[in-house]
C-alpha positions as CSV (number, residue, x, y, z in Angstrom):
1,X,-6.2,-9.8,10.8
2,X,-3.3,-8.5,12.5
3,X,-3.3,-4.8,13.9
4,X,-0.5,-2.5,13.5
5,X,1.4,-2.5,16.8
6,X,1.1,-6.3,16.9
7,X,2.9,-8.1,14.0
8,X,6.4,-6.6,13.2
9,X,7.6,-9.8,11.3
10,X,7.8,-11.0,7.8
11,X,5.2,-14.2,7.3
12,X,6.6,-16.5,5.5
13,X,10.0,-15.2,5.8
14,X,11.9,-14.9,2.3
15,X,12.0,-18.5,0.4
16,X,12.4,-19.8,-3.0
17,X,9.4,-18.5,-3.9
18,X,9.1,-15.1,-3.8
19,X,10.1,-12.9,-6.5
20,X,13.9,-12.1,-5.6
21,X,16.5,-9.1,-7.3
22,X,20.2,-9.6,-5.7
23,X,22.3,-12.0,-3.9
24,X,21.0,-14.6,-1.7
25,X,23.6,-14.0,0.4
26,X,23.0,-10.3,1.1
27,X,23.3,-8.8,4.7
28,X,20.3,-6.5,3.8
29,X,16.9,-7.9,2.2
30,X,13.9,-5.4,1.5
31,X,10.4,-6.7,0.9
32,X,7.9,-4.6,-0.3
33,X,4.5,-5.7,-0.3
34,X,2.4,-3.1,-3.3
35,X,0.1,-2.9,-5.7
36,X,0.7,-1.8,-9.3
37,X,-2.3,0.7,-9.4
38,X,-1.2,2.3,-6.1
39,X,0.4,5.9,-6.3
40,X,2.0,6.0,-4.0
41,X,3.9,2.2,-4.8
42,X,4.4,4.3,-8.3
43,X,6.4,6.6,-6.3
44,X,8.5,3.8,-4.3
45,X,9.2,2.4,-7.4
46,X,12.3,4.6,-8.4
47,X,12.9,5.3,-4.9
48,X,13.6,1.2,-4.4
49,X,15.7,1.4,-7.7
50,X,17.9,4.4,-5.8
51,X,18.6,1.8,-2.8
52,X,19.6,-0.8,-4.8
53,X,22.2,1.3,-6.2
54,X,23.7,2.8,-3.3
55,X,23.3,-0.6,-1.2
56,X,24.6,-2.8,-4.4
57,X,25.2,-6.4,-3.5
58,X,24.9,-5.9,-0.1
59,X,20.5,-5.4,-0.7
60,X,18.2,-8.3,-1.4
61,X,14.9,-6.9,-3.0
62,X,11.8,-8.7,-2.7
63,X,8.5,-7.9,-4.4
64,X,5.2,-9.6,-3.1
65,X,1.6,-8.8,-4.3
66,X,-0.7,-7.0,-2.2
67,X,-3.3,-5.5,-4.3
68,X,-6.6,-3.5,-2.8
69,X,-8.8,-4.5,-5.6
70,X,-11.7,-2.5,-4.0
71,X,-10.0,0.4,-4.4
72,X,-8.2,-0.5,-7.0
73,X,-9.9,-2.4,-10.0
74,X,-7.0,-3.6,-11.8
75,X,-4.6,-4.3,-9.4
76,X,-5.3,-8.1,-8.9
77,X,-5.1,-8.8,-12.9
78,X,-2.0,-6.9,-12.9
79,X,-0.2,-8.7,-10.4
80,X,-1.5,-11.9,-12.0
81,X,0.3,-10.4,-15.4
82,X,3.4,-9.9,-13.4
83,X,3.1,-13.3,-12.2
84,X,2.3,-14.7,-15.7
85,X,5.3,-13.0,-17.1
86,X,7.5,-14.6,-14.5
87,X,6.7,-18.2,-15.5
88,X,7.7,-17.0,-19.1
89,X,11.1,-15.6,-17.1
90,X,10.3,-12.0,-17.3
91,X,9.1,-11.0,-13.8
92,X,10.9,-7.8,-13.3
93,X,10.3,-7.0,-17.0
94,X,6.5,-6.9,-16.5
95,X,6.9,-4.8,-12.6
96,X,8.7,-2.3,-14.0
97,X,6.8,-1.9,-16.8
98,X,3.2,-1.8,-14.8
99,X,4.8,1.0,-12.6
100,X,6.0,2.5,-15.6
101,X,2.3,2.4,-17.0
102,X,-0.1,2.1,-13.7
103,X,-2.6,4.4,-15.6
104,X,-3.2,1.8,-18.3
105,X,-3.5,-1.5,-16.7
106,X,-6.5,-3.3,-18.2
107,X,-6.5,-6.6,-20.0
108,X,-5.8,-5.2,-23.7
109,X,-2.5,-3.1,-22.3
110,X,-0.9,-5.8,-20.4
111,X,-1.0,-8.0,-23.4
112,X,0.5,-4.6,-25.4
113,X,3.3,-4.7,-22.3
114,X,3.8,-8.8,-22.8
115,X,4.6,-7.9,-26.3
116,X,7.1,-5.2,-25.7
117,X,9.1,-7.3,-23.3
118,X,9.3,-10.3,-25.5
119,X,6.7,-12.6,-23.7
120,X,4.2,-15.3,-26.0
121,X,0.9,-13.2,-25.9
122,X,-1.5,-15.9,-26.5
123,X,0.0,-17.8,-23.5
124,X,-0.4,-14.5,-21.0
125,X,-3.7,-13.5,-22.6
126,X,-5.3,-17.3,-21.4
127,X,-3.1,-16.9,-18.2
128,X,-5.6,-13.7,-17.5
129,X,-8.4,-15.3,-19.1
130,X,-8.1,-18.3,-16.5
131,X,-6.6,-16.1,-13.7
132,X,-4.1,-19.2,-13.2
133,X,-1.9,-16.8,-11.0
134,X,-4.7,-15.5,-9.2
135,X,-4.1,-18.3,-6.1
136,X,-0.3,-16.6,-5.9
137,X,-1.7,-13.7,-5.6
138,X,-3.9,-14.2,-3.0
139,X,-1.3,-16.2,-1.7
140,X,0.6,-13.4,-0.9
141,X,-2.1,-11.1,0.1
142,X,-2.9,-13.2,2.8
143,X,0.7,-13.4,3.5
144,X,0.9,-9.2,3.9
145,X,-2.1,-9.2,6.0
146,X,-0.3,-11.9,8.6
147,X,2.6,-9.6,8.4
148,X,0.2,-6.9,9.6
149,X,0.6,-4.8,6.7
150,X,-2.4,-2.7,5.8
151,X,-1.4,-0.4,3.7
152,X,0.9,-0.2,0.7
153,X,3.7,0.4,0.2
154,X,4.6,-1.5,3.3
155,X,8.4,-2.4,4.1
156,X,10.4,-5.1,5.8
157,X,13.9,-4.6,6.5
158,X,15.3,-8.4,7.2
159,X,12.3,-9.9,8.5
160,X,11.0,-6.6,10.5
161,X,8.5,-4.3,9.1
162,X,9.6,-0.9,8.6
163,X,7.5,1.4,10.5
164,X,9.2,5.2,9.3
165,X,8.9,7.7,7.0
166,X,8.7,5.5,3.3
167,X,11.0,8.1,1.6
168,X,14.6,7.3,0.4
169,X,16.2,8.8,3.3
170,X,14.5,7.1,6.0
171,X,14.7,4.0,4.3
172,X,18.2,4.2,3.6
173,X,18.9,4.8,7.0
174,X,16.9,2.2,8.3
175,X,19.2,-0.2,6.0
176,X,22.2,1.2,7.5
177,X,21.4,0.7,10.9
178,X,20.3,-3.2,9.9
179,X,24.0,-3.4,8.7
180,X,24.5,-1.9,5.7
């Protein structure tokens, strides 16, 4: 595992792959690595929503998965949920709605939360069931722990993790001085 002060940069960097809100062609691309049962990604949530309104075309977002199961049981099956609804086409359907609803993240509410977005629920209930997803997940993990991240939310700011204050200030700035 990396340590704080030694990896600074995104691994893998932003592909095909990854879970992707805005142009490909931005100057600016943000990757958060969180977990849906973490607090404090609960309160980056809107915050992220606030940058990509100022920044507009000119931010990439990027969600990956980095769920602490041991502290935080449900985690991994929601990110597999969020996963499951993005081979159905409904990825940022499901994130917003697990931040929306991070207290109620077992099995039985995130079929209830396929449902409401329009997704098949048989399909995402034996998606769980046979944690299909559950390689991506841990795909990505892995990938945040290369990237030295440790805690979540954790930041990258094209390719660099940001190492500041995580509130909408700091991170806004940071995006201005990348070239924003």
């Amino acid at each position: 595992m990396v340590t704080q002060s030694e990896a600074v940069e995104l691994t893998p960097p932003v592909s095909e792959k990854d879970h992707v809100q805005g142009p490909v062609d931005a100057p600016l691309t943000l990757v958060e690595y969180g977990d849906y049962e973490c607090e404090y990604c609960g309160s980056a949530y809107p915050m992220v929503q606030e940058l990509q309104s100022r920044f507009g075309d000119r931010l990439r977002f990027v969600f990956r998965h980095f769920p602490h199961a041991s502290i935080h049981p449900h985690a991994s099956i929601a990110a597999q949920a969020a996963e499951a609804a993005g081979a159905q086409g409904k990825f940022w359907q499901m994130h917003e709605m697990l931040f929306k609803h991070q207290k109620g993240l077992a099995g039985a509410d995130l079929i209830h939360y396929a449902l409401q977005i329009g997704l098949e629920p048989y399909r995402i209930a034996a998606d769980l069931a046979t944690e299909v997803f559950a390689r991506r997940v841990n795909e990505q993990y892995q990938s945040g722990q290369q990237s030295g991240v440790m805690r979540t939310p954790t930041f990258f700011i094209n390719g660099r993790r940001f190492d500041g204050e995580r509130d909408l200030e700091s991170l806004a700035a940071a995006l201005e001085a990348a070239g924003g």
